[in-house]
Every structure is written in structure tokens, then in C-alpha cells.
C-alpha positions as CSV (number, residue, x, y, z in Angstrom):
1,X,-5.0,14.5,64.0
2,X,-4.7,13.2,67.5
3,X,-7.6,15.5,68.8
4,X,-10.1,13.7,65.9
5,X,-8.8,10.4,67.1
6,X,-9.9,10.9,70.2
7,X,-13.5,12.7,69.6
8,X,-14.0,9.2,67.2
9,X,-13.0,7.0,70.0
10,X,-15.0,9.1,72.5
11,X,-18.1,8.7,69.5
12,X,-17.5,4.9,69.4
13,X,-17.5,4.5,73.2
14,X,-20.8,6.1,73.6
15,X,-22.5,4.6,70.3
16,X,-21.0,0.6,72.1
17,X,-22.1,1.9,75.9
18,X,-25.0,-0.7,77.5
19,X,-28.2,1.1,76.9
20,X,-30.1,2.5,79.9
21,X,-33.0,3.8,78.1
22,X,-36.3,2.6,76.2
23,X,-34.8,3.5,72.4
24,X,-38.0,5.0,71.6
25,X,-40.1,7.7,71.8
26,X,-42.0,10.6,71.1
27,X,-41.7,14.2,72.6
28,X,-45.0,16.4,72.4
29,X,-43.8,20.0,72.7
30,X,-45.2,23.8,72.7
31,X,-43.9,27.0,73.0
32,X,-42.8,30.5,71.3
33,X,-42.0,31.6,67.8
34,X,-39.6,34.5,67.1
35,X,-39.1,35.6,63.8
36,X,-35.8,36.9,63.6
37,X,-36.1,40.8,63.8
38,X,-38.5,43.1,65.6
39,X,-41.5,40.8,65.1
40,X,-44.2,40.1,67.5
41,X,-43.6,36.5,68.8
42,X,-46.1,34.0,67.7
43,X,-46.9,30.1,69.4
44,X,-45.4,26.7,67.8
45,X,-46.1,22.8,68.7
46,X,-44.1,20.0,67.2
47,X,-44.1,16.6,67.3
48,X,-41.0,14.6,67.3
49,X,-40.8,10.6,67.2
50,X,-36.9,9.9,68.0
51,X,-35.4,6.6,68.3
52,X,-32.1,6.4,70.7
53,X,-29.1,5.0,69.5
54,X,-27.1,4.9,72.8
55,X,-27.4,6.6,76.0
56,X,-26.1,9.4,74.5
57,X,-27.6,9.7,71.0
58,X,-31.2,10.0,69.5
59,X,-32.5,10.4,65.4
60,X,-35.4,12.0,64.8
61,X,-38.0,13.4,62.7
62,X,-39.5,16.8,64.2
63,X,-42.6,17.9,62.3
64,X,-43.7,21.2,63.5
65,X,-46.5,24.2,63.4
66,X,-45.3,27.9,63.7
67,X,-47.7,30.7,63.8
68,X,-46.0,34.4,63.9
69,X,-45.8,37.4,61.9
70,X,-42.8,37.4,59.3
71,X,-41.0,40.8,58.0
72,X,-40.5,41.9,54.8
73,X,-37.5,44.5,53.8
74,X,-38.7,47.0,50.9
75,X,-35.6,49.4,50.4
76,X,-34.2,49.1,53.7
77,X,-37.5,49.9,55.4
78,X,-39.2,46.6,57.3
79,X,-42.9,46.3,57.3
80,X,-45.2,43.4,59.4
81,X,-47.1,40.4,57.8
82,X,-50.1,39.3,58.9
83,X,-50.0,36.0,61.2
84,X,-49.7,33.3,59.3
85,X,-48.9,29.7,60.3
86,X,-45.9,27.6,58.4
87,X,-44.6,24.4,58.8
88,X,-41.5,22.4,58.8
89,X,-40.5,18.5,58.5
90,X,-36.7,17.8,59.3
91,X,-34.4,14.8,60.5
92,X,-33.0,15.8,63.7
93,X,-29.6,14.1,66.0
94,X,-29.3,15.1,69.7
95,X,-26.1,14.1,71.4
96,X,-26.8,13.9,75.3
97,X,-23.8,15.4,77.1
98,X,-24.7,13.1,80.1
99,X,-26.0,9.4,80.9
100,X,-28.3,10.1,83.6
101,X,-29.6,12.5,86.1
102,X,-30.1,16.4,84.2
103,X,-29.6,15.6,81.2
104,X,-28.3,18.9,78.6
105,X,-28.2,18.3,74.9
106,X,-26.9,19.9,72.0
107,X,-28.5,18.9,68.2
108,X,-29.0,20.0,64.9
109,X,-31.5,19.0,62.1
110,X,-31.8,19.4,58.3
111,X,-35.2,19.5,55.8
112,X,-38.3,21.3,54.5
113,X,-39.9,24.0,55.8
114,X,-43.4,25.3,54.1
115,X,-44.3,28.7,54.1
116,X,-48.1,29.9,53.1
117,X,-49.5,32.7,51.4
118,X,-48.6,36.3,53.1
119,X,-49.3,39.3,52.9
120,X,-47.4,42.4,54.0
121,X,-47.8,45.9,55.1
122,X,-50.3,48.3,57.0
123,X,-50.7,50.3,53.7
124,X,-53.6,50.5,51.0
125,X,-54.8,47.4,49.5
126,X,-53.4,48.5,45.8
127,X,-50.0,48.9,47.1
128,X,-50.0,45.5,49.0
129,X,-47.5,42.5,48.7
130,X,-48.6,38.9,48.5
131,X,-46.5,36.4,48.7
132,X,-47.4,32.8,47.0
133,X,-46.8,29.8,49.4
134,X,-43.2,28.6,48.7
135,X,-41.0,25.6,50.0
136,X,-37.8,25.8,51.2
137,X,-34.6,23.5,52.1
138,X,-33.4,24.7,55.9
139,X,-31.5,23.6,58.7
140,X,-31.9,23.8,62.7
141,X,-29.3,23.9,65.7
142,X,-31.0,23.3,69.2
143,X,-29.7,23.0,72.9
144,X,-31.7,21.8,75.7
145,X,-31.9,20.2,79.0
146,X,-34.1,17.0,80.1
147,X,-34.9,15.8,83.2
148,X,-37.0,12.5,83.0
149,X,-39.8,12.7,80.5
150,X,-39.9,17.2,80.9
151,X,-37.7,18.3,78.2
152,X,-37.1,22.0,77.4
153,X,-35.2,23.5,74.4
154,X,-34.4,26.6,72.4
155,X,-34.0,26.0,68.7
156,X,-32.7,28.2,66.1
157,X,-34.2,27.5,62.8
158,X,-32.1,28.6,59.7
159,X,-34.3,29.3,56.3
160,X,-32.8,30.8,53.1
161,X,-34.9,34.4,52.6
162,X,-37.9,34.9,50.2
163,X,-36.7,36.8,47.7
164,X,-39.3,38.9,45.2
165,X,-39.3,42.2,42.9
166,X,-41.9,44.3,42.2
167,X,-41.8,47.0,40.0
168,X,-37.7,47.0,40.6
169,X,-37.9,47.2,44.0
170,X,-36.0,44.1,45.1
171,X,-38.1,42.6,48.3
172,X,-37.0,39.9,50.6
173,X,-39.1,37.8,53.6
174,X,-37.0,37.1,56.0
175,X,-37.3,33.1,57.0
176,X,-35.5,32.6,60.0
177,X,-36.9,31.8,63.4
178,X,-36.1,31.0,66.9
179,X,-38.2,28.2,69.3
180,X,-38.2,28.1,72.4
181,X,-40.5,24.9,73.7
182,X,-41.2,22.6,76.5
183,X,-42.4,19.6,76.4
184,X,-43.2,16.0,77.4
185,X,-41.7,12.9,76.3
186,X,-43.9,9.6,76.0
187,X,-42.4,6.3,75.9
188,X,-38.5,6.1,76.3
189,X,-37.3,6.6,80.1
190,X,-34.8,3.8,82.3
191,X,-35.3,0.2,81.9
């Protein structure tokens, strides 16, 4: 009980601390898409307006393009999709470890990622698997370091699996991703 006391106070202190910073802005990033597994990487930009509560504390809303290859499981066996671009809309929170300088910073977001029509596997066309375009409710943990207006991240985006059968066979798509980006903040920055 004492440690939660203290993180609350330490959470008040910061949200109560004198603002440094313009509260908002919008970071303009690019980078690579890994779907998890042994997928070839793809590219991703996103665009994220954040306002900043304190020094130490940004909301968001990231809304972001992927375009990589995503793997389906058919009995145990993986095979390839073709490259396919999907996108995601989410609320995101950073918490800034520190007030100035190099600035590292964990975060996490929730919301809806949209997935289009696939299709998988390097086999004939009468045994191939389309997928229909489906939305999904996800989540994504980040950490990253900025340093002025550059800001650089790896994200980990968390997506429940597409799951299909056809003629028994159970089938699943797997969802989940990883980002790593760099980008450029406009607006925000000192006083």
C-alpha cells in the first residue's frame, strides 16, 4: 500500500509540475513493419496529433499505414500472404521518464486496427485462401527516446488472430506486429 502511495504522489507531482513545453503537437513518423513470425518486413507511416499534459505526459491519437506480408498457419505448416497494406486508429499515453535533455519514454495505446482482403499461399489458385477485410479491437506498448523534435520508437502492436476453417481445417492469420519508426515532431518544443 505504501509503494502505490508513493507512485500516485510521484503521478500527481508530475501531472501539477510548471509546463516547459508547447502542449501540442503532431509527430510525422516512418519506418519498418514486422509481422510477428518469419515474415518479410514491410514499411509503415503514422501520424500522431498528441496533446501534453505535463512535462512528463502526452494523449494521443496515432493513426497509421502498415504494408507487410502476414502469415497464415494451416495445420501447423505457415505459408506467406501477399503484401497487403492495413491500418490502425488508437488513443495512445506516453509517460516521459525525464523533463529535459534525452528524453526516453515508455507508452501504450488501445483501438481499431483494419485489416484488408488477403490472400495466402504460393499454391494453385483452386486451393487458395482469401481472407475478407475484417476489424479488430487491439492494443500497443511502445518505448522510445526523443531528443528535441527527432523522436525514435519501437512499438509492439498486439491484435487478436484471424481465425477461419475451411473444409475442417481450422486456419488462423496471425495479427501481431512490431514498428520500429523515426520521426519528426511539429509544433510542441520549450517555451
Amino acid at each position: 500500500m505504501k509503494t502505490l502511495t508513493i507512485f500516485s504522489a510521484m503521478l500527481i507531482s508530475f501531472a501539477v509540475s510548471a509546463q516547459d513545453y508547447k502542449p501540442l503537437k503532431v509527430n510525422i513518423s516512418a519506418g519498418k513493419a514486422q509481422i510477428s513470425g518469419k515474415s518479410e518486413g514491410g514499411f509503415l507511416v503514422s501520424v500522431e496529433p498528441r496533446y501534453g499534459k505535463s512535462n512528463y505526459f502526452d494523449l494521443g491519437l496515432r493513426l497509421e499505414a502498415a504494408g507487410a506480408q502476414r502469415l497464415l498457419q494451416i495445420n501447423g505448416q505457415q505459408q506467406k500472404s501477399e503484401a497487403k497494406f492495413f491500418g490502425s486508429g488508437l488513443l495512445t499515453g506516453n509517460f516521459y521518464l525525464t523533463g529535459a535533455g534525452l528524453r526516453p519514454y515508455i507508452g501504450a495505446g488501445v483501438g481499431l486496427y483494419q485489416f484488408g482482403r488477403v490472400t495466402f499461399g504460393d499454391i494453385p489458385e483452386s486451393e487458395r485462401v482469401d481472407f475478407d477485410p475484417s476489424t479488430r479491437f487491439g492494443g500497443m506498448i511502445r518505448a522510445g527516446l526523443k531528443l528535441g523534435h527527432i523522436n525514435a520508437a519501437v512499438e509492439y502492436n498486439m491484435v487478436s488472430a484471424s481465425k477461419y476453417t475451411i473444409n475442417g481445417d481450422p486456419l488462423k492469420a496471425t495479427n501481431n506486429y512490431v514498428g520500429f519508426k523515426i520521426g519528426l515532431d511539429l509544433g510542441g518544443g520549450k517555451k
